[in-house]
MARZADREN-916930 format. One record per atom (N, C-alpha, C, O): x, y, z; residue in three letters. Coordinates in steps of 0.2 Angstrom, whole numbers, plus 5000, padded with zeros to 4 digits. Example, Ala and Ser with C-alpha at 12.3 -4.5 7.8 and 13.67 -1.06 7.14 Angstrom:
<rs>
506649725039ala 506249785039ala 506649845039ala 507149835042ala 506449895035ser 506849955036ser 506450005039ser 506750065040ser 
</rs>
This chain:
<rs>
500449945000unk 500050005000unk 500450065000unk 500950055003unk 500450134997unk 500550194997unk 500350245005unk 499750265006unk 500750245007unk 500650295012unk 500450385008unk 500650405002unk 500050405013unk 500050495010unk 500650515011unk 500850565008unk 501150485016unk 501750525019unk 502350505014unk 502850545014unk 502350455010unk 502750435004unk 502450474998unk 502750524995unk 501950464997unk 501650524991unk 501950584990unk 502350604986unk 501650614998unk 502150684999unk 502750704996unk 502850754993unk 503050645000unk 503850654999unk 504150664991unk 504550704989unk 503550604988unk 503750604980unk 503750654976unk 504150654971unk 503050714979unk 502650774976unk 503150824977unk 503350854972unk 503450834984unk 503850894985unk 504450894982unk 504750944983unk 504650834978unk 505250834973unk 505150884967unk 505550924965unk 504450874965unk 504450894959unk 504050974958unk 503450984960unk 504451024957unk 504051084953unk 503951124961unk 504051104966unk 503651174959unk 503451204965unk 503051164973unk 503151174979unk 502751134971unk 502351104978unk 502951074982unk 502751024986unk 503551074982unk 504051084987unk 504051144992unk 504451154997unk 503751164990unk 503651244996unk 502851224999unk 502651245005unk 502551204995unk 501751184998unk 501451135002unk 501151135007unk 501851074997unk 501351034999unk 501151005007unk 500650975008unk 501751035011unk 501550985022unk 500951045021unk 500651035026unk 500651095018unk 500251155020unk 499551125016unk 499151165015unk 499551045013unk 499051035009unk 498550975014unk 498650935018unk 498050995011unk 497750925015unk 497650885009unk 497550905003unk 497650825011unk 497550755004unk 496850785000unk 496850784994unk 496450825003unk 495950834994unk 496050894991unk 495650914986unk 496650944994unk 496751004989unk 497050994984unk 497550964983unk 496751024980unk 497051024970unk 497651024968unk 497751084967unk 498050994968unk 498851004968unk 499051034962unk 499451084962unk 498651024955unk 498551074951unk 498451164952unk 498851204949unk 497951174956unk 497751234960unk 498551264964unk 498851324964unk 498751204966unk 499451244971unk 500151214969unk 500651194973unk 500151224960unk 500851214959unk 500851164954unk 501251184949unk 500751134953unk 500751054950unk 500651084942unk 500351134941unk 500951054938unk 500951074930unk 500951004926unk 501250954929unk 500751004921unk 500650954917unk 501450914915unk 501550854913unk 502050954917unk 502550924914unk 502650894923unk 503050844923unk 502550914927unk 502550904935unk 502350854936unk 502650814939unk 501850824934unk 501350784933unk 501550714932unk 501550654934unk 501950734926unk 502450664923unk 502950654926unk 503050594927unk 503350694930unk 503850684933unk 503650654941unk 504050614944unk 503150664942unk 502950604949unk 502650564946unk 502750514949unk 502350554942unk 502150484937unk 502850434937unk 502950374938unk 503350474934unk 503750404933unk 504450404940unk 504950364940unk 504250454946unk 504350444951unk 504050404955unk 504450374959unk 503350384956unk 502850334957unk 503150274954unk 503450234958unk 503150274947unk 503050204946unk 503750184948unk 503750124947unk 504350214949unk 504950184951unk 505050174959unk 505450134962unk 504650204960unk 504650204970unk 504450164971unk 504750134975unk 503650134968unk 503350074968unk 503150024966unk 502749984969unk 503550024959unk 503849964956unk 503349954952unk 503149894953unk 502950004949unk 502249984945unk 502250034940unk 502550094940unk 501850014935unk 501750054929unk 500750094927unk 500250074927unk 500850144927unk 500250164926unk 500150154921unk 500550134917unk 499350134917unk 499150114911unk 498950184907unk 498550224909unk 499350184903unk 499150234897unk 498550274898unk 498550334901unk 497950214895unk 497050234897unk 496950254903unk 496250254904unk 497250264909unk 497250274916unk 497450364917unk 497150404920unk 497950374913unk 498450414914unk 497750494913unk 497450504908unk 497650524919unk 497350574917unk 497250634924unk 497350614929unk 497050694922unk 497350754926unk 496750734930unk 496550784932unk 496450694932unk 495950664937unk 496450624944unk 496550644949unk 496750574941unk 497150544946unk 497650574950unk 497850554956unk 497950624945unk 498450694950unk 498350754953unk 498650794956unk 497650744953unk 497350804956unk 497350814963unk 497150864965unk 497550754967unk 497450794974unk 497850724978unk 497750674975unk 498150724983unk 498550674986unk 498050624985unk 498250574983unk 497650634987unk 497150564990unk 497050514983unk 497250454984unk 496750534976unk 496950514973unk 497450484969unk 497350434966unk 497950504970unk 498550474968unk 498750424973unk 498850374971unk 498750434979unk 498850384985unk 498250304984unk 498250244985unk 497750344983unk 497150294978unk 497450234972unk 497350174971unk 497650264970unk 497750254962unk 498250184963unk 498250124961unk 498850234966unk 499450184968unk 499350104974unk 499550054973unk 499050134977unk 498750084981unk 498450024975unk 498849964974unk 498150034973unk 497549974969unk 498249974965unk 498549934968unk 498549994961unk 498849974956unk 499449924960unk 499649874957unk 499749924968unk 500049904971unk 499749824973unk 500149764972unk 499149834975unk 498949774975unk 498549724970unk 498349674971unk 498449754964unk 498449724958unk 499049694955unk 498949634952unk 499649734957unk 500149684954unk 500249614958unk 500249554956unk 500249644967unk 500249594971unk 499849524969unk 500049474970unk 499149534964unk 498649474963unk 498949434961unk 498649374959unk 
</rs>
């Protein structure tokens, strides 16, 4: 499973939400506070290398990066999908 406290870590890498993100709670819009489409991918393939999993193409969309809880969502199942 995906902690929020791992996510964090992975978000405050990239782009500005290094200055924001401990100031966010898991459903504010990361888009809204910094997050940019090229940010976006850059936690995507820090994701899938943290947690040793591959987002699916058809999956990939500004819905699942929109807000901690969703990506911490997303990686989860995709976690324990591999797991199956």
């Amino acid at each position: 499973m995906a902690s929020a406290q791992e996510i964090r870590t992975i978000l405050a890498r990239h782009g500005t939400l290094a200055r924001t993100i401990d100031r966010l709670s898991e459903d504010d819009c990361l888009f809204d506070n910094g997050l940019d489409s090229f940010g976006a991918v850059q936690v995507m393939m820090d994701l899938e290398e943290h947690f040793e999993i591959e987002f699916p193409e058809h999956l990939l969309s500004r819905e699942v990066f929109s807000t901690v809880r969703n990506i911490q969502d997303f990686v989860s199942s995709q976690v324990l999908r591999k797991a199956a």
